[in-house]
Phi, psi and omega in degrees: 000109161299146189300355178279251187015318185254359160288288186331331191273333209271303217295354184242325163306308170312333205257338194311310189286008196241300180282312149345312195286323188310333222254263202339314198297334189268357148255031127350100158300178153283142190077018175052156173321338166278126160327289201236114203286346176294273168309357174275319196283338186291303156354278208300322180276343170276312143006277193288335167298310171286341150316297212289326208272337175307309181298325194275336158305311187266012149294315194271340157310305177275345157282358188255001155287304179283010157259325186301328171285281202323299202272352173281310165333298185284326205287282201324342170271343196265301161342302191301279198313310159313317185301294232292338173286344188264324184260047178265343174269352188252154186331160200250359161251022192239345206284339167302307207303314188265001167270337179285327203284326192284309172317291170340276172350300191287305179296307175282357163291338194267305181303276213258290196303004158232046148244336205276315179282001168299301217268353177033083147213021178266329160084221172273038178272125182310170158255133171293348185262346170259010169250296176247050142243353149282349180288310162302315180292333187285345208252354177291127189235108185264173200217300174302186183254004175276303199315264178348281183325304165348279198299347168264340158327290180322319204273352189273297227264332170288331158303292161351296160305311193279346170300319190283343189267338182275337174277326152346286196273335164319304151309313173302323172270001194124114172227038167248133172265166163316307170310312196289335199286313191315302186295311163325279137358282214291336173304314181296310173333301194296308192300326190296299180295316168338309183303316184340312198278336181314338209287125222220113218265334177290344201238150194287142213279320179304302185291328169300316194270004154301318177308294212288326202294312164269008169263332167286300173303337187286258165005277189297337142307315162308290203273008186261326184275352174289338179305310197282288175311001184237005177214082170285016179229095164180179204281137228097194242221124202063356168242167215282129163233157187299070184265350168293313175304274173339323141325318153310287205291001172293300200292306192295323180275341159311315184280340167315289174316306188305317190281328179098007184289133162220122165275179159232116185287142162277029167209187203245209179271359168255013173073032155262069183008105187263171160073000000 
């Protein structure tokens, strides 16, 4: 969600409670519906308080998914670029394979597999280029004693990658369940109409809509940043885009060059398989 979009929701939810409060303030008594305003606020403060300790919770739950996706996300390109210096050490008839595989691999987390988490329909789906490269790896038989060391590097490091693709994708689904957005909502509701009862004819019309205004922009801002944390990936001003990766595939094609390799990718430029 872009930030003009999210100024808009907080500025027409804020004006709607706001004109509410207002419509409310003219059959209003004076000195508001409550008898005893004392006992109203404190009320009014077991509300908020238990809104906030609710709220700051699942804020601090949905900002530790999303460094767990930021960092998964960056750890898994620094990973691709390493497996590609390691498998420059394994036998010379499997490394064009697993390095074009590695090129794929890369390209497609930067294509087709962050757009599919743009779009939270990638679910538990492999990257097809980490299927064959495991398929490949099985087929490496080292001999020398660098070849060996290589190949348990490699194998360490493919753990690594897929540990790291999975605190990725983890992020892309989601860690607010429904039932909290439900209580959330209905919590914000109860206050709203609570604030309703605050409404009082006796009091200057700036000032009621101020009561009712800033707490309705807090509350709605609030739940617009819980929106952006449970769902980081997309375009706009805090979300995660493959900018590691992208770096990554910089970085494969410089060594690429340095090494003098010239492949033929079995993909296209979104990690989508050709041929």
């Amino acid at each position: 969600m872009s930030i003009l979009l999210s100024t808009a929701i907080v500025v027409m939810v804020t004006a709607v409670a706001v004109t509410a409060m207002l419509v409310a303030r003219r059959r209003a008594p004076e000195g508001s519906r409550f008898n005893d305003g004392d006992r109203a606020a404190g009320v009014f403060g077991v509300l908020a308080t238990g809104f906030s300790v609710l709220l700051g919770f699942v804020v601090f739950l949905s900002f530790e998914s999303y460094d767990v996706a930021r960092t998964g996300s960056q750890a898994e390109a620094r990973v691709v670029s390493q497996q590609l210096e390691t498998a420059l050490l394994l036998p010379e008839d499997v490394q064009s394979d697993l390095i074009a595989e590695l090129t794929c691999y890369a390209r497609s987390v930067v294509g087709i597999q962050w757009e599919r988490m743009e779009d939270g329909d990638l679910g538990e789906e492999l990257n097809p280029w980490g299927v064959e490269l495991a398929r490949t790896t099985q087929a490496v038989d080292p001999e020398s004693t660098s070849e060996q060391s290589a190949f348990d590097h490699w194998l360490d490091q493919t753990v690594e990658r897929e540990d790291a693709r999975q605190d990725r994708v983890h992020g892309a689904l989601g860690v607010i369940p429904t039932p909290l957005w439900i209580v959330l909502f209905f919590i914000t509701v109860v206050i709203f109409v609570y604030m309703l009862f605050f409404a009082d004819s006796g009091e200057a019309a700036v000032v009621q809509a101020m009561l009712m205004g800033s707490v309705v922009a807090v509350i709605t801002a609030m739940l617009l940043l819980l929106n952006f944390l449970d769902d980081p990936f997309h375009d706009g001003i805090g979300g995660l885009q493959p900018d590691a990766m992208e770096r990554t595939q910089q970085v494969i094609e410089e060594e690429l060059a340095a090494a003098d390799l010239d492949l033929t990718l079995p993909c296209d430029g979104a990690g989508m398989p050709v041929g």
